[in-house]
LUMSE-938380 format. One record per residue (C-alpha): residue number from 1; residue in three letters; x, z, y. Coordinates in steps of 0.1 Angstrom, whole numbers, plus 5000, padded with zeros to 4 digits. Each point is the difference from the previous one (the first is absolute). Last residue first. Example, Ala and Ser with C-alpha at 12.3 -4.5 7.8 and 13.67 -1.06 7.14 Angstrom:
<nodes>
dose/drentor/px/pz/py
2/ser/5137/5071/4989
1/ala/4986/5007/4966
</nodes>
This chain:
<nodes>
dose/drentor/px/pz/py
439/unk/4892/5123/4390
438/unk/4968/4989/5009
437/unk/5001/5021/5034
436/unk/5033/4986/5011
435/unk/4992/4968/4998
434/unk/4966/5014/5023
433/unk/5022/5019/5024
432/unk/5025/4967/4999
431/unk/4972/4976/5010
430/unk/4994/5026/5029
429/unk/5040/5002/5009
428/unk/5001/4964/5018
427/unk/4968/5001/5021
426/unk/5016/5036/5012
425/unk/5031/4984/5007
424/unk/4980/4971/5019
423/unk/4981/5025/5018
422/unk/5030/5025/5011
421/unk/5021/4971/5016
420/unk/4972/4988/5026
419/unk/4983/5036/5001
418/unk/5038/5013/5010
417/unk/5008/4973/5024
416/unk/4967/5008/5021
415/unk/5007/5037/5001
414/unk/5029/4995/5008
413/unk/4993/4978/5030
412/unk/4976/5022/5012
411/unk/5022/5031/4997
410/unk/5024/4983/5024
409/unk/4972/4982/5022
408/unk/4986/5033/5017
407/unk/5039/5012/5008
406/unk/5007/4971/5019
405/unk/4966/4997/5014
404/unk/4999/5030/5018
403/unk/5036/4994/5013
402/unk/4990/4964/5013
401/unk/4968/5018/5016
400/unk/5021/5029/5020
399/unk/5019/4970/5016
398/unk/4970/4978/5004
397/unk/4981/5031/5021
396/unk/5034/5004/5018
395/unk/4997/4962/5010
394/unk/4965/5003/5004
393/unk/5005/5028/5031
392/unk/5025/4978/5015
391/unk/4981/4972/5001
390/unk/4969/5017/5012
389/unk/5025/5016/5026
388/unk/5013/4964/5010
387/unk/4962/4990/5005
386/unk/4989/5028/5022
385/unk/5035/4990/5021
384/unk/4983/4966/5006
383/unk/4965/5006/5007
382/unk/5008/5027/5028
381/unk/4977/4987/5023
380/unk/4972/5031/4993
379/unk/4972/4982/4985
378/unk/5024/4974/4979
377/unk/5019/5029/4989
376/unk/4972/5019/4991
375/unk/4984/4976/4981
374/unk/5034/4991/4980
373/unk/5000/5038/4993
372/unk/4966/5002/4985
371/unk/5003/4965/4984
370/unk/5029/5017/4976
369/unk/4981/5029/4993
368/unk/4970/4979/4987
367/unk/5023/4983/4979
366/unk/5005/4966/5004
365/unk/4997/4971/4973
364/unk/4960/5003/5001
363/unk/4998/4971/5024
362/unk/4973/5014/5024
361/unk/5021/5029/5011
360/unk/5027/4970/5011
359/unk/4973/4985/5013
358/unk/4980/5024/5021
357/unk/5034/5017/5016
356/unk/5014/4967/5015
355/unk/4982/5004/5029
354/unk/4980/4972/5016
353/unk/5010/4976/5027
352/unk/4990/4965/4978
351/unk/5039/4995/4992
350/unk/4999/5032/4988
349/unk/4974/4998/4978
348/unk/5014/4961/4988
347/unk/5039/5024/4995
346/unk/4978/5028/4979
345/unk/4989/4977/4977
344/unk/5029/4983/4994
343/unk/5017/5030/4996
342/unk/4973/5010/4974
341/unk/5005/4967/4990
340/unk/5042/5010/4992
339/unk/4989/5027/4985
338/unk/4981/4987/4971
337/unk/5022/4974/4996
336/unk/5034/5024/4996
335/unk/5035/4988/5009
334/unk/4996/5004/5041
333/unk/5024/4977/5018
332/unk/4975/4976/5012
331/unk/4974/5027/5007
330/unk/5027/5019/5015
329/unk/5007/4976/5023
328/unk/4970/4986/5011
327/unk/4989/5040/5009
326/unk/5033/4998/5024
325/unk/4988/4972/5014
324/unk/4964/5012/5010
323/unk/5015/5033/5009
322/unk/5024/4983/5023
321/unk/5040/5006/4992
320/unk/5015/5027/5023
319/unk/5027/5016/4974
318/unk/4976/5027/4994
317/unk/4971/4979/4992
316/unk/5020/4987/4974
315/unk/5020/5029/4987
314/unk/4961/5016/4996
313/unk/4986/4970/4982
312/unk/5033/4999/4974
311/unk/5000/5041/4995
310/unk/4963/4997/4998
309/unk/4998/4970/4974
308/unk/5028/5013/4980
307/unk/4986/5036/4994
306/unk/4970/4987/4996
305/unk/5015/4978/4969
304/unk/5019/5031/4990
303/unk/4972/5023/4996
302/unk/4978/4973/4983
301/unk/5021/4988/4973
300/unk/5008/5040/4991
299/unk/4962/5006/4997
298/unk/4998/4971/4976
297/unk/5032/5012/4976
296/unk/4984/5030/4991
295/unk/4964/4981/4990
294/unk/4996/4963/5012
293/unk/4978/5001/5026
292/unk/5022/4980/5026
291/unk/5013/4977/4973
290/unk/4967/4988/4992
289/unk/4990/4992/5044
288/unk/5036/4978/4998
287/unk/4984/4982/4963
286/unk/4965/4993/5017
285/unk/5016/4987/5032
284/unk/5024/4983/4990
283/unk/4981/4982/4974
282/unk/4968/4990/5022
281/unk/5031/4986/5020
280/unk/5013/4983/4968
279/unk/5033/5003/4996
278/unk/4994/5030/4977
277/unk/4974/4980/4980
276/unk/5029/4973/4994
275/unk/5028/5021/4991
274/unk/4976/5020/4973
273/unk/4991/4969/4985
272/unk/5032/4991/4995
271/unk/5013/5033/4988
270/unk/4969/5001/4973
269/unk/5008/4965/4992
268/unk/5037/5009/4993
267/unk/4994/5029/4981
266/unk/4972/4984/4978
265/unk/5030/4971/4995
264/unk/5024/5027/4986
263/unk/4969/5013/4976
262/unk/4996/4970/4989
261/unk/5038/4993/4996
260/unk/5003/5036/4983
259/unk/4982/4987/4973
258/unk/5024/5009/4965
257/unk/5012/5028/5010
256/unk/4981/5016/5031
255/unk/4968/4990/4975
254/unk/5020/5017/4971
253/unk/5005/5033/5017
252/unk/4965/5003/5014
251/unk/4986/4996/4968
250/unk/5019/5026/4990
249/unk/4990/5024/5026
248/unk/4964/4986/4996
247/unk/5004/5009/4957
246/unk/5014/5036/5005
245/unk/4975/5010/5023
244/unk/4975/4990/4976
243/unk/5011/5014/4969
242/unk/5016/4975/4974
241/unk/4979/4987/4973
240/unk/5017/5005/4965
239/unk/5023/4960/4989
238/unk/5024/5023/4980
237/unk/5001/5025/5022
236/unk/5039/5007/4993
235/unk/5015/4969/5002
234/unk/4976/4987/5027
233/unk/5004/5033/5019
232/unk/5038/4998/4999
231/unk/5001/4961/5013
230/unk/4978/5013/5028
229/unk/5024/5022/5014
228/unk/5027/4980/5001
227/unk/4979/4976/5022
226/unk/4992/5030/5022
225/unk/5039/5010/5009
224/unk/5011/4966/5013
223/unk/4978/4981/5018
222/unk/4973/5026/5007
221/unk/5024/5031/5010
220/unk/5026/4976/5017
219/unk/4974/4987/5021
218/unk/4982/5033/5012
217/unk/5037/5017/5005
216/unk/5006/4970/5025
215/unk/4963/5007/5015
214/unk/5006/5035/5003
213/unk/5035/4994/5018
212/unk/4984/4980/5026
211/unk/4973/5018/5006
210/unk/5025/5035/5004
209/unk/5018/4979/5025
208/unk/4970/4990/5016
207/unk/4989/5031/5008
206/unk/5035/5013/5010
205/unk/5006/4970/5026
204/unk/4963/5002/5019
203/unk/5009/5035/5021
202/unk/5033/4988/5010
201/unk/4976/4969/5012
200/unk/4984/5026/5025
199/unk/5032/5017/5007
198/unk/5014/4968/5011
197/unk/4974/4987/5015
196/unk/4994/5030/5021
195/unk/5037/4999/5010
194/unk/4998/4963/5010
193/unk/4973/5009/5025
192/unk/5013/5027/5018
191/unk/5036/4980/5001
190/unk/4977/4971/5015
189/unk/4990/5021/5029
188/unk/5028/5016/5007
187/unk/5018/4966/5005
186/unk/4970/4986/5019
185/unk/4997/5032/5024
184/unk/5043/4996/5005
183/unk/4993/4958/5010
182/unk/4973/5010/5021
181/unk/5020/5023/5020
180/unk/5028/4976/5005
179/unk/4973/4973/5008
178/unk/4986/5018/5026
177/unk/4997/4983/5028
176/unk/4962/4994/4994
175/unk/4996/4963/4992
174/unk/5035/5004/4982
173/unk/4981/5028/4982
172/unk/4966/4983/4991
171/unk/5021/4966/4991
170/unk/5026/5025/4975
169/unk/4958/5018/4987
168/unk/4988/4963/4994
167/unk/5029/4989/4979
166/unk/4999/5031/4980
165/unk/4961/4997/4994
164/unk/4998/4961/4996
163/unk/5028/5008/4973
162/unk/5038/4989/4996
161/unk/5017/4987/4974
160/unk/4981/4971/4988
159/unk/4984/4989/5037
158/unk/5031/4998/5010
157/unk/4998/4976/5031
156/unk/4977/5032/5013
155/unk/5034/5019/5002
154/unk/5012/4976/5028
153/unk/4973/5003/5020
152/unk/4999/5036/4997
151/unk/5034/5002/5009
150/unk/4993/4979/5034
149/unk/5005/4965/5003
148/unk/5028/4991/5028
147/unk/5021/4978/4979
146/unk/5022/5028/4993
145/unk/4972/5024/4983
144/unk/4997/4962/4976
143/unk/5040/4996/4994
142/unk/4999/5041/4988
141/unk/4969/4991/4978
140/unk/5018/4970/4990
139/unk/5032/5022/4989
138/unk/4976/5024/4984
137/unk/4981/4973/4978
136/unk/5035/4986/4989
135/unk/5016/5037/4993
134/unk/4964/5003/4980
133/unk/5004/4968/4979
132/unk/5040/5010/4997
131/unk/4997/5036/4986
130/unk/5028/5020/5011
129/unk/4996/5011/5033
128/unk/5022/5019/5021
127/unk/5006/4972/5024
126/unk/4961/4994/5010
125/unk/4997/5037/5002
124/unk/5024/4998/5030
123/unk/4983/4970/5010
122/unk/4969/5012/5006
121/unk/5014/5029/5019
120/unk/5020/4978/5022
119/unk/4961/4987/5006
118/unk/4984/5029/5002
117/unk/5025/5015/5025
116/unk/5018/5029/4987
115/unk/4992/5036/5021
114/unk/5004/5026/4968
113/unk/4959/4999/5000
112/unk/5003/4961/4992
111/unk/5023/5006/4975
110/unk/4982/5027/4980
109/unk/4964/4980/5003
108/unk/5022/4969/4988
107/unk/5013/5023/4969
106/unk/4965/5015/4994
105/unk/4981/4967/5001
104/unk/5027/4983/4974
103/unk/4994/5032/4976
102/unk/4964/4999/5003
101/unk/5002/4961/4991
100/unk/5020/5005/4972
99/unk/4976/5023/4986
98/unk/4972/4974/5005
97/unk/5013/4981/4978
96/unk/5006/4968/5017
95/unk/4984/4966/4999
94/unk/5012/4963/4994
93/unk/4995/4990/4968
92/unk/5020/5037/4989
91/unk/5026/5016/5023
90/unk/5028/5012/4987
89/unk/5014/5036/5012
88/unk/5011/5014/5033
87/unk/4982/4996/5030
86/unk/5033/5007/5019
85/unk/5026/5025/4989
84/unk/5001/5016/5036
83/unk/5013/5037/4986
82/unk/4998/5024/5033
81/unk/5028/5028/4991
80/unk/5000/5034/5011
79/unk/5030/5013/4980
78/unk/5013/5039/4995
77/unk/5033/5007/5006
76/unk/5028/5006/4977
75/unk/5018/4968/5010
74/unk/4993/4968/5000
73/unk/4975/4967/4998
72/unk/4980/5008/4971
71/unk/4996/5036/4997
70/unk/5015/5014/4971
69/unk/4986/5002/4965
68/unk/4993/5029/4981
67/unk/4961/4999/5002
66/unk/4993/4968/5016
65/unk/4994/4994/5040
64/unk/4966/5004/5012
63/unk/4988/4983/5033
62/unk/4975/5018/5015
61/unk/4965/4985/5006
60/unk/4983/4983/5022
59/unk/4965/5006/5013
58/unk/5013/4991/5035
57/unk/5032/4980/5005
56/unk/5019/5011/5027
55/unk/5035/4997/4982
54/unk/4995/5007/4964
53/unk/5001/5039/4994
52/unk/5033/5017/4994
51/unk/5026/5024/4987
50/unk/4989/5036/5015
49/unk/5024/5021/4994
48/unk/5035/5000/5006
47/unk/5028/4975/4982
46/unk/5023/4994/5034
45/unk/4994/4963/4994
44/unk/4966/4998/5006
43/unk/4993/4963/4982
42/unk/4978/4976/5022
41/unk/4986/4970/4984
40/unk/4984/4967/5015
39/unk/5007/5004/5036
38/unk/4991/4974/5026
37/unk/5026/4996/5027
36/unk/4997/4996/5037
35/unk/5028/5024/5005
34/unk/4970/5023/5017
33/unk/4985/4999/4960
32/unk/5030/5011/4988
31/unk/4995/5030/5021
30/unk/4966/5008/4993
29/unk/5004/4999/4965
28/unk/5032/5029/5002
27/unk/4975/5017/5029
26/unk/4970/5007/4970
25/unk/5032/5003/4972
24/unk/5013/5029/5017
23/unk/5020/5016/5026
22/unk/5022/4967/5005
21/unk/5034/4983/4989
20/unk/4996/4963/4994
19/unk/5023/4978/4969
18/unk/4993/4966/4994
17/unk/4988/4970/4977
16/unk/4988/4966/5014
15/unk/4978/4977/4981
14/unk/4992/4963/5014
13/unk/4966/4998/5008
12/unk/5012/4980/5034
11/unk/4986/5033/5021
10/unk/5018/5022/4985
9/unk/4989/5015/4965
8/unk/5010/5038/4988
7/unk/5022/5020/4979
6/unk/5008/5037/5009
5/unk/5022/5027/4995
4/unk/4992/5029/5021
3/unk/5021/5030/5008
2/unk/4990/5035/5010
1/unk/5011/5016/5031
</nodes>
């Protein structure tokens, strides 16, 4: 019978390691969990297949251990291990990436399905962290759930770390009963989330990188390479009119020389101006509506911010939160102005007993696909689910769009770099066609 070693949690939180004979991993985590324990890593001892999932916790996924290393704790086995690092990282004025936060909501989701009390598990995580503001704000979370508040009480005294929608889906589950499953639904949610931002911002770095390097090779060109010019042409012109091109790019060089304050201070009136109209709500809303029709980069802003408004409605109404509540929600937590009134607009339709087909259609944000489904869903009950497949459905669109737009914004970019750089050589070599020529 194959051997188990194991490392686990009693009841105290103190850890306890162990050896446990059984068929297989499934009856090795349901033994140490009859011994009142709750196991953090398993490690098949005999070295056979099948090395291991996290305990119970859905969406997970396999622990890895490196190439030529050996498992962690022992033999030639392979590891199951549960990592509780806490919310890791620093937090900044008071909030939380929101990284950190998927990572704490995945560990407590774990916990809780491996049988741990909320509040032991508190602690646990409490222990394992490193930063002191969030240890602090965990410890009086942990004080608040044993007052005799409830964890989405003690969440909403965190207004900087957690949102309205997470702290109103953990009050829809303990309302429910089912916190644990709430707590797995809100993990997989934000992992959904954070890997469209991630592909989506993947998508911004090479862009700006190229932008970046265009404007350094800009700046050395006209401070150092044009001024040199000039000196030849004024030896060998002998006071001859420069062509046209050739006199702007100069010009050019010897404003950013000699007034690059006024053009500094443009910069930072431009910027300040541009702060203020975008605080505006007239702002908002005119500069949220420009980004949607913005070409390539437009259609890609739109997929993923339907994407996020279904997958965050549909979690919602699926972890038992009113319609009119959950609609606050995602208007709150919604990062675009033009749809957040639309949810506006549909939440006062609602509120009134209409659908909320004829508003979102009326808003212009939603295709015509999109309110299809959500009017069937609404018609036939199944509102909810309809919104986790539009979600689903935009994240592949989002997917395939980040690849489009990858290999759209390559040539772009070149091309873009190569009429900066070819125009000033080109306005440097016509005054030496015509020196040329009269030689």
């Amino acid at each position: 019978m194959p051997k188990f070693r194991y490392v686990a949690m009693d009841s105290k939180g103190s850890e306890v390691e162990g050896m446990i004979d059984a068929d297989n991993e499934t009856r090795a985590l349901t033994a140490i969990k009859e011994k009142g324990l709750f196991p953090t890593s398993v490690t098949d001892m005999s070295g056979g297949r099948g090395g291991a999932r996290k305990p119970a916790a859905r969406g997970g996924t396999p622990s890895r251990t490196a190439p030529g290393k050996s498992p962690a704790r022992g033999g030639g086995g392979m590891q199951k291990e549960i990592r509780l690092p806490g919310f890791l990282g620093k937090m900044m004025q008071g909030k939380v990436a929101s990284k950190q936060i998927m990572l704490f909501t995945r560990q407590l989701a774990t916990l809780a399905d491996a049988g741990m009390p909320l509040l032991k598990s508190l602690h646990v995580l409490q222990r394992q962290e490193k930063t002191p503001q969030f240890r602090t704000a965990l410890q009086g979370m942990a004080e608040s759930v044993e007052g005799g508040s409830t964890f989405a009480e003690s969440l909403a005294q965190y207004p900087g770390v957690f949102t309205p929608f997470y702290v109103n889906m953990v009050r829809a589950g303990e309302a429910s009963g089912a916190l644990q499953t709430i707590l797995t639904r809100l993990a997989e949610f934000m992992e959904k989330s954070q890997k469209i931002r991630s592909k989506v911002k993947g998508a911004m770095v090479y862009p700006m990188v190229v932008m970046v390097m265009a404007g350094v090779i800009l700046l050395v060109l006209m401070i150092f390479v044009i001024p040199k010019f000039k000196e030849i042409f004024d030896d060998l012109l002998q006071g001859k009119s420069l062509p046209l091109l050739t006199q702007m790019v100069i010009g050019a060089s010897e404003f950013l020389m000699n007034q690059w304050y006024i053009g500094l201070g443009l910069i930072a009136v431009i910027v300040f101006v541009f702060k203020a109209f975008s605080r505006s709500s007239v702002g908002q809303q005119s500069l949220d509506r420009l980004k949607l029709k913005i070409p390539v980069f437009g259609s890609l802003l739109r997929k993923t911010a339907i994407g996020n408004f279904s997958r965050t409605l549909g979690t919602l109404l699926t972890g038992g939160v009113p319609i009119l509540q959950a609609l606050n929600i995602v208007r709150e937590v919604t990062n675009n102005a033009v749809l957040s009134q639309a949810v506006a607009t549909v939440h006062d339709s609602v509120k009134e007993g209409e659908t909320i087909v004829v508003p979102l259609e009326a808003s212009g944000v939603f295709p015509s696909m999109v309110v299809s489904m959500i009017q069937v869903g609404e018609e036939t009950g199944a509102l909810p689910e309809m919104l986790m497949k539009i979600a689903e459905t935009y994240d592949d669109e989002v997917d395939t769009a980040v690849e489009a737009l990858t290999s759209v914004i390559e040539p772009i970019m070149i091309i873009l770099l190569a009429l900066i750089v070819g125009t000033i050589v080109i306005a440097m070599f016509l005054p030496l066609v015509s020196i040329i020529g009269n030689l």
